[in-house]
C-alpha positions as CSV (number, residue, x, y, z in Angstrom):
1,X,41.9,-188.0,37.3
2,X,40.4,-191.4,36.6
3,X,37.1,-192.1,39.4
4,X,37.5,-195.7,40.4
5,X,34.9,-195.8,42.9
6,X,31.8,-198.2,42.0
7,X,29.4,-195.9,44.0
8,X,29.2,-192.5,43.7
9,X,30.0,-190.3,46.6
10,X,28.2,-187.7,48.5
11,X,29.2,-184.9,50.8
12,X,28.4,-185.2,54.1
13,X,29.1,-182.9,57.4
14,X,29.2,-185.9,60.4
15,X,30.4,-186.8,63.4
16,X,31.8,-190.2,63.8
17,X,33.6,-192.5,65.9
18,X,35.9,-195.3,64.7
19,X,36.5,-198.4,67.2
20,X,38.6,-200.9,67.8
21,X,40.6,-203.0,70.7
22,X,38.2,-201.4,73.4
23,X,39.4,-198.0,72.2
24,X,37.3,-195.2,70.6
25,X,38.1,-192.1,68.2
26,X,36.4,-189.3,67.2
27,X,36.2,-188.3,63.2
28,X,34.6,-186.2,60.9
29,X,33.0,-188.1,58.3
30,X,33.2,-186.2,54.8
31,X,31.3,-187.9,52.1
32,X,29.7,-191.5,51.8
33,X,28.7,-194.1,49.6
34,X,27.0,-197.1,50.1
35,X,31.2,-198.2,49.0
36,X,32.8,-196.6,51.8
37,X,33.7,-193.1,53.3
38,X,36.0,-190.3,53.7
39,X,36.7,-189.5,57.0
40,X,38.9,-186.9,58.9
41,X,40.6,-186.9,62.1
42,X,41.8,-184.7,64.7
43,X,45.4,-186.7,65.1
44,X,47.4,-188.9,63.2
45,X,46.8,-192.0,64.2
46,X,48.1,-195.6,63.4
47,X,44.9,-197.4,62.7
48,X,44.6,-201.4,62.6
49,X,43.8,-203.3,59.2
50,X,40.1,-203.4,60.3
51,X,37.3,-201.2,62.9
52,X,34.0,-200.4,62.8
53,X,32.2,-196.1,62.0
54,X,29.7,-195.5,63.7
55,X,27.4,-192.1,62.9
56,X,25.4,-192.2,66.4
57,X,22.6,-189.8,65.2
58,X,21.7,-191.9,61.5
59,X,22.1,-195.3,64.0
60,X,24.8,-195.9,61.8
61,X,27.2,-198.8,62.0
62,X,29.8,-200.6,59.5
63,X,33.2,-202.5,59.5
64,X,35.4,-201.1,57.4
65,X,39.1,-201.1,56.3
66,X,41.8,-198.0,55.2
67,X,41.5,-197.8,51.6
68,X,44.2,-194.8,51.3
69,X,45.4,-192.3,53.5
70,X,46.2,-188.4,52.9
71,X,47.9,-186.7,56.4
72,X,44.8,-186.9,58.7
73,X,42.2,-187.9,56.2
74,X,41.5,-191.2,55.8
75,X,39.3,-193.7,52.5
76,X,37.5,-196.4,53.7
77,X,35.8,-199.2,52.4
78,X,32.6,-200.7,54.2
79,X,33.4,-204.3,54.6
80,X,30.4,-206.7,54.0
């Protein structure tokens, strides 16, 4: 398989909430770059083009956008 990520990603273990519309969702998030993120979730769940992750316990906050999608995990890409 050919990497096409700019950053290079680490594994994390971290809860995570995705927002959006006034509405909250719990994830998992997986691994991390300064890129973007792998994150997992509990449902599936139709997701709007843009939201923001938050990590609460690294004060951690970023808009980002789907990048790909397998089942109930999820690529993003930190929008600057």
């Amino acid at each position: 398989m050919i990497e096409k990520r700019a950053a290079q990603r680490h594994r994390v273990f971290k809860g995570g909430k995705i927002t959006f519309e006034n509405s909250g969702i719990t994830c998992t998030v997986r691994n991390m770059s300064a890129d973007g993120a792998a994150i997992d979730l509990d449902a599936l769940v139709t997701l709007p083009q843009s939201f923001t992750l938050a990590i609460a316990r690294d004060n951690f906050v970023r808009k980002c956008r789907p990048v790909w999608r397998s089942d109930r995990r999820i690529g993003l890409a930190f929008v600057q």
